[in-house]
N, C-alpha and C positions, 0 to 999 in steps of 0.2 A: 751369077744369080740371074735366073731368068726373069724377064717382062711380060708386059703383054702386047705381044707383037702383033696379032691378028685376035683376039678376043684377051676379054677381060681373064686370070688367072682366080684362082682362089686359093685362100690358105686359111689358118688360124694361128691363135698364139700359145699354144704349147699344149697344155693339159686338157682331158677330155674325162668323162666320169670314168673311175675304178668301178668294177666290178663288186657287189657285197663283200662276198667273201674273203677279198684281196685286199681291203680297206680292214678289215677284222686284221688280218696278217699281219696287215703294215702299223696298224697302231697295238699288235699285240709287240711287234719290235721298237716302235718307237718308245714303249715303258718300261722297256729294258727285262721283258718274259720273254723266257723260251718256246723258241718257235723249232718247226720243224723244218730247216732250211732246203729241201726239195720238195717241198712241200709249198712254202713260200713260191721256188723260184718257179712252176709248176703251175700256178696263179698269174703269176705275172707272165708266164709267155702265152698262155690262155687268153688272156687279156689283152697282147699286143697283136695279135692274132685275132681279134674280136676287132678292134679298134682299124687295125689298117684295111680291112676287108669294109668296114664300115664308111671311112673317109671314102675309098674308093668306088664304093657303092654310090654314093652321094655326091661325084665328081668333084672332090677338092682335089686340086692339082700338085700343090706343096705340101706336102703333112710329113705326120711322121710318127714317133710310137705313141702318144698321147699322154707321155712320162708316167705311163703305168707302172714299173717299179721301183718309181721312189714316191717316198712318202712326202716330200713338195718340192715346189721351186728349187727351194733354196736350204733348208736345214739339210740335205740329203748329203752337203759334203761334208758334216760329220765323220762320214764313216769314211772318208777317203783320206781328210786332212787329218793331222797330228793338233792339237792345242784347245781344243774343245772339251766343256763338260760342266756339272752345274747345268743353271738354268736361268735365263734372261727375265727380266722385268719391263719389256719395253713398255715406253708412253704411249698414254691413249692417242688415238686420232682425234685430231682439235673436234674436229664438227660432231660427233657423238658424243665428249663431253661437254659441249656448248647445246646439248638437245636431248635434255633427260632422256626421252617421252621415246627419242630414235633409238636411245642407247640401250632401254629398258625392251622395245620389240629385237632390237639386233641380241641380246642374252637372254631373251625366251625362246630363240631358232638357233642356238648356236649348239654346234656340238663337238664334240675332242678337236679340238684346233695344233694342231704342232707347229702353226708359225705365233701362236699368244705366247708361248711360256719354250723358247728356243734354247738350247747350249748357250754357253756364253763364253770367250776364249778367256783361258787361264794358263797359256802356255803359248811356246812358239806355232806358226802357224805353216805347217811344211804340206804338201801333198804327197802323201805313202802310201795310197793302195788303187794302184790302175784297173785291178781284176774287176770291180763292180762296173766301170765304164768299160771294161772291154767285153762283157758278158751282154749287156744290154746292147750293144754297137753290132755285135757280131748275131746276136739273137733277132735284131731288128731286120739286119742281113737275110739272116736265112726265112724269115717269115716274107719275104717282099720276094725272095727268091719263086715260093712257093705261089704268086698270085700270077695268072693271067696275065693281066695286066697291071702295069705299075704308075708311079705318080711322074710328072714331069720331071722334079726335082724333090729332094727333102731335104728337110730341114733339121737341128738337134738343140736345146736349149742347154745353156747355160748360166748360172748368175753373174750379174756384175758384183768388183769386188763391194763396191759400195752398197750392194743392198746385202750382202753378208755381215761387211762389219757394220751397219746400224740394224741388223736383225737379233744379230749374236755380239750382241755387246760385251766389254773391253774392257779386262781385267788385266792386262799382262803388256800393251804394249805403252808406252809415253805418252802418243796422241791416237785421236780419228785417223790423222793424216799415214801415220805412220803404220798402223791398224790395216789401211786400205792397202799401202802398200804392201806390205807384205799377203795380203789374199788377194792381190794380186800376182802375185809372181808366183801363189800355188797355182792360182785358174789356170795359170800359162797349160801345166800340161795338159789341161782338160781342152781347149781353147784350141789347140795344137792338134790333138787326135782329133778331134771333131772333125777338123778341114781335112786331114792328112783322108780320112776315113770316106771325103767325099761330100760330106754333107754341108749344108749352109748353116753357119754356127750363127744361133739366135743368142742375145745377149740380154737376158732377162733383168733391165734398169728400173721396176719401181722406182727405187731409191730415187732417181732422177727428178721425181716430181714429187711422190708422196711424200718424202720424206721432210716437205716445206713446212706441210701439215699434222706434224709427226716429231720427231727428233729437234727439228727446228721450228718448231709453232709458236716459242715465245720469243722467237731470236730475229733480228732484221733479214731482210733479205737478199742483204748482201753477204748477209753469213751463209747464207743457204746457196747463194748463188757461187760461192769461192770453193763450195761441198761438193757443188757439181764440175766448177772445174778440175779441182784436184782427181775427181772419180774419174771425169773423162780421161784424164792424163794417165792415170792408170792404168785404164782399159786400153789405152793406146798402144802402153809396154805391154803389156801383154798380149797383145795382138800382131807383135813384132814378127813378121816373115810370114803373115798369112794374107793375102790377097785382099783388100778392102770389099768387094764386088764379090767375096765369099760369106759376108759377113751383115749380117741387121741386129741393129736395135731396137726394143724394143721397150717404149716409155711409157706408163702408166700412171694414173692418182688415184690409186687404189682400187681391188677388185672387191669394193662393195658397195652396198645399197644405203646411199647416206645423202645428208644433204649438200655437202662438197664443196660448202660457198667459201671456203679457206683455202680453196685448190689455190696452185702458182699457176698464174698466167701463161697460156702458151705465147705469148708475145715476149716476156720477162724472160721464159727457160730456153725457146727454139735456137736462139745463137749461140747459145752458151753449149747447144749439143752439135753445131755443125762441125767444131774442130775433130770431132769421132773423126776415126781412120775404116768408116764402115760404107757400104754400098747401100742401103736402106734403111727406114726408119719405120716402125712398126706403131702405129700411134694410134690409142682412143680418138673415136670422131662420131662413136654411134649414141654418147649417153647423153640423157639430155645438159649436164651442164657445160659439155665440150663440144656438141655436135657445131657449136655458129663456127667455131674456130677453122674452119676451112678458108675463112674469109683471112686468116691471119697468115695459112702457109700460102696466098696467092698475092700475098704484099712482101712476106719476107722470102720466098720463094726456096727452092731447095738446091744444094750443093750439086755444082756439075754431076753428070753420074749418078746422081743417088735415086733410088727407087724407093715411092709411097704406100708402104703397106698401107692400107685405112682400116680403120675398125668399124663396121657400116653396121656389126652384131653386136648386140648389146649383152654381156653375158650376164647379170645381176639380175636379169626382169626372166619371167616367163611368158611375156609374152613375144609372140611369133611376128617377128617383123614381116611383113606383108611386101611380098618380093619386088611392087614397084616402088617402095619404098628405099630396098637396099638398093637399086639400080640407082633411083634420086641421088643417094649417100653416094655413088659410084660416081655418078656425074659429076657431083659437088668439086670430090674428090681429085677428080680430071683434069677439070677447068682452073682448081688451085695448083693443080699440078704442071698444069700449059701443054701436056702431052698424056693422052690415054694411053699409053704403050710403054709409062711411066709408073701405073697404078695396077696394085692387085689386090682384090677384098680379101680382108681379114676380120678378124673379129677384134674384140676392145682387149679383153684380156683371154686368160684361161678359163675352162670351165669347171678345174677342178683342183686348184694352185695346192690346195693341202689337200691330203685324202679324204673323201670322202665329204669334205666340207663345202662343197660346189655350192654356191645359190639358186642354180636350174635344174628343176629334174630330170634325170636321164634321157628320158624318153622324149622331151622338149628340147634338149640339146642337140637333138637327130635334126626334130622339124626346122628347128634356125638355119642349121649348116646346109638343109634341104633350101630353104627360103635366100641361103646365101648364095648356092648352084643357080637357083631361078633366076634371081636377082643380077647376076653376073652377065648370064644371058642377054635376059634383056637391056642391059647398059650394052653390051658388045654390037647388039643390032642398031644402039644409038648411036654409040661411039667411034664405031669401024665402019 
């Protein structure tokens, strides 16, 4: 994984806005209609072909497709794994049900969600179908083939097992515990091609923090904190034979606009994620109720080796961070980190975790990533 050796790098964290008409597609499959599948795939390579031209226009250095062909994060491996079907009922987020008034504007802006109402396993949970990851790997291939020029590095997201099995909750296995494992040891293969393919496997952990305020909202926090280590251990096996320094996590408290005051401490969870077998940490630091926490990774500091994505972008707001601001956030970032050649801007989360469901309008999601280039800059003149 590269640093930032002579200027600050940029990246993001995974999803970038769908296209209209590709968002129509993917929620006309997500309802189980017929679609017309070259038709579909025809969309989506339009669209990745949009997006990496776009990153690249905008100098982000790490990017990658902007998981234009799947419909999210996380429910996508539906279609690859065996044991899914039905439909989940997850719990609400603590802080929207403790805040009528938020909960009531957040379901008058909401619209077709496919991570509210998920599959839910009711069967073993195996990985059967590599064609959809091989179509997209090979398709992102040839689109990067075709550009001029290309990114330093890219990157490819994956979920952790633990934000699959509390997304698509547990009909069929014993425990959580037992649950986790076994999606883990499907990711493997996903996890596996990713690196084999070249790319820097990003490990898509919500779980790791929202889930305090979520799954575990009425339970101590040592229950929550035992959730995370069993995920981590997981993710460990599954990570078995791929190069730590190929590999980021990537931990979030949720990619929405709330008021968050349930979040778990970053002081309470940061140790609990150092045992990862990973090379970086992909962390919220731009929203307001994480941005102090920079003060907390320059106390508890970071695992040899490891490199600090920060998230200096705020993706939930519209408005446009003001690039000496992201630079500040770069700094921040730095000085917790004890080495700038240690740090590369990122954003907080995705911009578009489900289809079509972004918080930011398209066309503002340009100007941030634009404001994150600036911003980079100018920290690299402070910095270096």
């Amino acid at each position: 994984m590269k640093g930032s050796e002579s200027r600050i790098l940029t990246t993001h964290a995974g999803s970038l806005p769908r296209p209209p008409e590709l968002v129509a597609l993917q929620l006309q499959v997500s309802r189980g209609e017929r679609v017309d599948r070259t038709a579909l795939d025809a969309a989506a390579a339009q669209a990745v072909r949009r997006i990496v031209a776009r990153q690249l226009e905008l100098g982000i250095d790490v990017g990658n497709d902007g998981e234009q062909p799947r419909e999210s994060f996380v429910t996508y491996v539906r279609y690859r794994m065996s044991g899914f079907s039905g439909e989940s009922a997850r719990p609400p987020v603590r802080d929207l049900a403790a805040f009528p008034g938020v909960r009531a504007i957040v379901q008058a802006q909401a619209r077709p969600n496919l991570v509210a109402a998920p599959p839910r396993a009711t069967g073993a949970v195996k990985y059967m179908d590599r064609s959809p990851l091989d179509r997209e790997l090979s398709g992102f291939k040839n689109v990067l083939e075709g550009q001029k020029q290309g990114f330093v590095e890219t990157f490819w997201t994956a979920p952790s097992p633990g934000i699959v099995a509390t997304a698509m909750q547990n009909d069929f296995y014993r425990s959580l515990e037992e649950y986790i494992d076994a999606v883990a040891d499907a990711l493997r293969t996903e996890y596996r091609e990713i690196a084999a393919r070249g790319h820097v496997l990003q490990i898509d952990a919500p779980d790791l923090a929202m889930e305090r305020h979520r799954l575990f909202a009425d339970r101590p926090l040592a229950d929550f904190l035992r959730f995370v280590d069993h995920t981590v251990a997981a993710i460990n096996r599954a990570l078995d034979g791929i190069p730590p320094e190929r590999v980021r996590l990537h931990v979030c408290w949720g990619n929405y606009e709330g008021p968050h005051i349930f979040d778990v401490a970053l002081e309470d969870l940061l140790p609990r994620l150092f045992p990862a077998r990973v090379g970086a940490l992909v962390l919220s630091m731009a929203n307001p109720r994480h941005a102090h926490e920079h003060r907390v990774l320059a106390r508890l500091g970071l695992p040899r080796g490891w490199l600090l994505v920060a998230g200096v972008i705020d993706t939930t707001t519209n408005y446009v961070e003001h690039p000496e601001v992201v630079a500040e956030r770069i700094e921040l970032a730095a000085r917790a980190a004890g080495d700038p050649r240690r740090v590369l801007a990122g954003t907080d989360c995705g911009f578009d975790t489900s289809t079509g469901c972004g918080c930011v309008a398209d066309e503002v999601v340009w100007e941030k990533l634009r404001a994150l280039r600036a911003g980079a800059d100018l920290a690299t003149q402070r910095l270096f």
